[in-house]
N, C-alpha and C positions, 0 to 999 in steps of 0.2 A: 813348260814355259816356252821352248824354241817353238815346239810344236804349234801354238797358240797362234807368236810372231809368225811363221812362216803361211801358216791356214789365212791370215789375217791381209796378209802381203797377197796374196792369190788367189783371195773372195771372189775374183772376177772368174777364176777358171773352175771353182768350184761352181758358182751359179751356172755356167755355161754347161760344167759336163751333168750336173744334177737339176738342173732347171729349176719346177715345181717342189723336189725333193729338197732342193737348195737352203732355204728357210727354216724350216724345225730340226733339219741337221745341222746345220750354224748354230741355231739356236741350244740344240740340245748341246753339243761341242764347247755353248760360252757358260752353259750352265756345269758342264760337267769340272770344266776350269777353274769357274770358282767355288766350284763345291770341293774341287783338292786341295786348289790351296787353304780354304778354311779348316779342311782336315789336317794339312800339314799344318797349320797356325797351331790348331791347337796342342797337336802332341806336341809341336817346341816348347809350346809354354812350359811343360811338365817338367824337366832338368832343373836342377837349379840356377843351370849355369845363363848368361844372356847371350851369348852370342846364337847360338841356334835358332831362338826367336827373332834374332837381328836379321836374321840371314835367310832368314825363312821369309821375314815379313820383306823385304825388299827383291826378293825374286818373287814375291805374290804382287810387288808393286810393279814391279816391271813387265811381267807376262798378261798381268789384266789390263794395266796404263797403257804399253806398247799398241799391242792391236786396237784396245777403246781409244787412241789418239790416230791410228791411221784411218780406223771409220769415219769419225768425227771430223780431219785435216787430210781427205785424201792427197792432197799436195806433198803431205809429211811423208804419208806413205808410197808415194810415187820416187820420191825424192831419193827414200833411206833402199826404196826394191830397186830402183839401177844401180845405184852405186855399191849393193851389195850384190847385185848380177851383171855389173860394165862389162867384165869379158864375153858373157852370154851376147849380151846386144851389140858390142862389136862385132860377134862374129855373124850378128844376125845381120850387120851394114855391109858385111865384106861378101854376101852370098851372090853368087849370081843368079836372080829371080828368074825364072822365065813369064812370059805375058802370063797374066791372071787365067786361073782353069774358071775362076767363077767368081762371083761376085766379092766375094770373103777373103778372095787371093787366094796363092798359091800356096800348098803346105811346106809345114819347117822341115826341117833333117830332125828326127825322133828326139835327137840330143837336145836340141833346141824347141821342143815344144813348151817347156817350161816358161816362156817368154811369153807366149802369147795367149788368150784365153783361146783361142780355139785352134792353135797349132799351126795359123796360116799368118802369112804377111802381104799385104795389098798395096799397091801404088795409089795415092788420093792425090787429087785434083782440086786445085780450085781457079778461079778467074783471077787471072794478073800474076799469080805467085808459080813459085815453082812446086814440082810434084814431089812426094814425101814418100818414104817406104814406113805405111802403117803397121804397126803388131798392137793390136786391141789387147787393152788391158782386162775391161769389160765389155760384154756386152750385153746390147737393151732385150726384151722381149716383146714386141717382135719387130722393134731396128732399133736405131740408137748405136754408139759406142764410143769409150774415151781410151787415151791407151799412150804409145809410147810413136813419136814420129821421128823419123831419119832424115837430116835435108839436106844437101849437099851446096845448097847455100842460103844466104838467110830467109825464112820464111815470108811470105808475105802477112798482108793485112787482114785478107777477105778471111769468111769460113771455108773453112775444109769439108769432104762429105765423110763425117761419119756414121755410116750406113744409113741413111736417113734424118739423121740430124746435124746441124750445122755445129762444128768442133773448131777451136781455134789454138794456137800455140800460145800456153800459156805459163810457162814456165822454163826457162832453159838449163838443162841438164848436163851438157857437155859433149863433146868429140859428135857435134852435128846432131843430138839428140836432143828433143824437146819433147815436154808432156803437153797430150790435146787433151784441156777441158771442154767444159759449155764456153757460147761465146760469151764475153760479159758485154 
C-alpha cells in the first residue's frame, strides 16, 4: 500500500529516469497492486472472524483510491507530496543555487534529489513578475514541465517557462511555495 502511494506521488521521476520503459512498468506495478490486494481480499474472507476482511478491504481501499485520485487530481496529489516532504523543499528554498550549468538548472545535493524529477532546480522567468526557484515535478518528452515553484514574493500573473511550455501558479502551497500547472 505505501509502496503504491509513494510510486504514485513520484510518477514524474519515474517517467523521467525510465522514459519509454516508464508505461508497461507503471502499468504492470498497478496491475501487480491490484492483483495483491484481491489475493489478500480473498484469503480474509476465509476466518470466520470479520475484522481481517474489514481491514484488508479498507487498506485495498486506500492503496488503490490513494494513487487512482492523485492521477485523476494531480492538485490532490501535489498538495498531499509537499506537505508530506515540507522539510525537503524548505531546504531545497534555503540552498544557495549557483547560475544555471544548463538549461534544466543546477543539480540537488544527492539528499534532495527526491524533490525533483530530474535532480535539478532552475530560476524561471517570466515578463512583469518575479523569478521563482523551479523543481519539476514532471517532465514533458521532449519539453514541457509542471512542478513545484519558490517565490520570494507574490507571483505574478503572466506564464512562466516551463521548459517550453507556458506554466502558471496555480495553487498556493505555503512558506513561498506554489504549484505550476497549465495556464487556464
Amino acid at each position: 500500500m505505501l509502496t503504491a502511494i509513494v510510486v504514485s506521488l513520484h510518477r514524474g521521476w519515474v517517467m523521467t529516469e525510465l522514459w519509454l520503459l516508464a508505461l508497461p512498468v507503471l502499468g504492470v506495478g498497478w496491475l501487480t497492486v491490484i492483483a495483491l490486494f484481491a489475493i489478500a481480499l480473498a484469503r480474509a474472507r476465509k476466518p470466520a472472524q470479520r475484522w481481517p476482511l474489514v481491514s484488508t478491504a479498507a487498506m485495498a481501499v486506500v492503496g488503490i483510491g490513494a494513487p487512482a485520485l492523485f492521477v485523476a487530481c494531480p492538485e490532490v496529489g501535489a498538495w498531499t507530496r509537499f506537505w508530506l516532504e515540507r522539510p525537503a523543499f524548505s531546504a531545497v528554498a534555503a540552498l544557495d543555487i549557483p547560475d544555471d550549468e544548463d538549461y534544466y538548472g543546477s543539480p540537488l545535493p544527492r539528499h534532495l534529489c527526491f524533490v525533483s524529477a530530474n535532480c535539478k532546480v532552475v530560476t524561471i522567468n517570466t515578463v512583469g513578475g518575479p523569478p521563482a526557484r523551479f523543481v519539476p515535478d514532471y517532465l514533458g518528452i521532449p519539453d514541457g514541465a509542471v512542478g513545484y515553484a519558490h517565490f520570494t514574493e507574490a507571483p505574478g500573473h503572466e506564464p512562466y517557462d516551463g521548459f517550453g511550455d507556458p506554466i502558471c501558479p496555480t495553487m498556493e502551497l505555503g512558506g513561498g511555495w506554489w504549484w505550476l500547472g497549465g495556464c487556464r
